[in-house]
C-alpha positions as CSV (number, residue, x, y, z in Angstrom):
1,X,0.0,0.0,0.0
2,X,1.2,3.5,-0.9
3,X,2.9,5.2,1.4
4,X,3.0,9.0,2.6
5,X,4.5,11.2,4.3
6,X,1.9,13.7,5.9
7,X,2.8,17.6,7.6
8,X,0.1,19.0,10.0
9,X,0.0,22.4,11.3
10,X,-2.7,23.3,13.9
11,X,-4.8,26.4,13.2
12,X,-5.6,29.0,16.5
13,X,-9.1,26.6,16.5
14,X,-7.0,23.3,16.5
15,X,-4.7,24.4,19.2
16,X,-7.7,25.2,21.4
17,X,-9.3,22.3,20.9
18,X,-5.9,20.5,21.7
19,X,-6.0,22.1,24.7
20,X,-9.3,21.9,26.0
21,X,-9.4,17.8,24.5
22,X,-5.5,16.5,24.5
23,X,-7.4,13.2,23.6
24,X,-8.6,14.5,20.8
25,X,-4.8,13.5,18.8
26,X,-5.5,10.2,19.0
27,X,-9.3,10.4,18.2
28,X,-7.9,12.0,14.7
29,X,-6.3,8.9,14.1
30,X,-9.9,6.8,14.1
31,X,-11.0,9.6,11.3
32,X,-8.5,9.5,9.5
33,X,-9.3,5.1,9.4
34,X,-12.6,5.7,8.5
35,X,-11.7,7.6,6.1
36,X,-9.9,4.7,4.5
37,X,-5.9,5.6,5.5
38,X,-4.1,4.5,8.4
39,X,-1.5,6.2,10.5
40,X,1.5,4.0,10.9
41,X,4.1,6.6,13.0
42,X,2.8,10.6,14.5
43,X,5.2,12.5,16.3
44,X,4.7,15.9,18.0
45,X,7.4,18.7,16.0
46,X,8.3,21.8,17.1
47,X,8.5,24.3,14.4
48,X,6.5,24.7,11.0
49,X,4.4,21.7,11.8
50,X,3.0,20.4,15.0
51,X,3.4,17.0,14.0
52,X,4.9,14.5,11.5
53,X,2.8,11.3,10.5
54,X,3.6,8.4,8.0
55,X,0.4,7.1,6.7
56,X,-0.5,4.6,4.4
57,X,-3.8,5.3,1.6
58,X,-5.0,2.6,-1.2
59,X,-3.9,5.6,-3.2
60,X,-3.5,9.9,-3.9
61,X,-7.3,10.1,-4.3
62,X,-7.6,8.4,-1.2
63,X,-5.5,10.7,1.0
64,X,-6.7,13.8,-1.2
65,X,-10.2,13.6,0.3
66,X,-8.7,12.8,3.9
67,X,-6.9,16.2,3.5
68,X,-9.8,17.6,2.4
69,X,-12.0,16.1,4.9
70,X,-10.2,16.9,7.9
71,X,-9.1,20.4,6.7
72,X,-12.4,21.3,6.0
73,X,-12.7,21.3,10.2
74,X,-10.9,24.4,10.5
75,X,-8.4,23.2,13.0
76,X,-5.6,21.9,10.9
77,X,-4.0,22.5,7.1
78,X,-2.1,19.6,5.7
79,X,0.8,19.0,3.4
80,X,1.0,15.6,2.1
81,X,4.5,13.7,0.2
82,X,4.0,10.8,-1.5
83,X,6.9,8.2,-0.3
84,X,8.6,5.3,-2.0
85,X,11.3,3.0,0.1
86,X,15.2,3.3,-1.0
87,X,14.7,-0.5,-1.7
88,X,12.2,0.3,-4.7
89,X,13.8,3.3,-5.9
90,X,17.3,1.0,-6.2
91,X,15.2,-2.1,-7.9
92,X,13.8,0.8,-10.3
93,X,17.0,1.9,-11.3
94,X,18.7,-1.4,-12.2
């Protein structure tokens, strides 16, 4: 299953809800199942994103409308990199 790489930055709404409902990080991680992705590693960052997450998505349409989806909120804005292993770049190169 593809792999990505996914940025999150909280909005002044996210970080208050953060605050008021630190549970609420892991409750994301349900929606973001339902919506048909899974979150495989999250870490908290400090600096231009709030956290780090490698997901994996049947495929970009997939993660698209989880971006949009949980965007649409108003507590977060998301940058998403597709990700491919060193081992398949290598075999794609021989």
């Amino acid at each position: 299953m593809p792999t990505y790489l996914m940025l999150t930055s909280l909005t002044e709404k996210g970080v208050q809800t953060l605050n008021s409902n630190p549970a609420r990080l892991r409750e994301v991680n349900t929606d973001v199942e339902e919506l048909g992705a899974k979150v495989l590693h999250q870490w908290a960052s400090i600096g231009e994103y709030d956290f780090v997450n490698v997901v994996e998505a049947p495929d970009d349409l997939t993660l698209a409308k989880l971006s949009v989806r949980l965007s649409a909120r108003g507590s977060l804005k998301i940058e998403s990199l597709p990700l491919v292993s060193v081992d398949e770049l290598l075999r794609s190169l021989e």
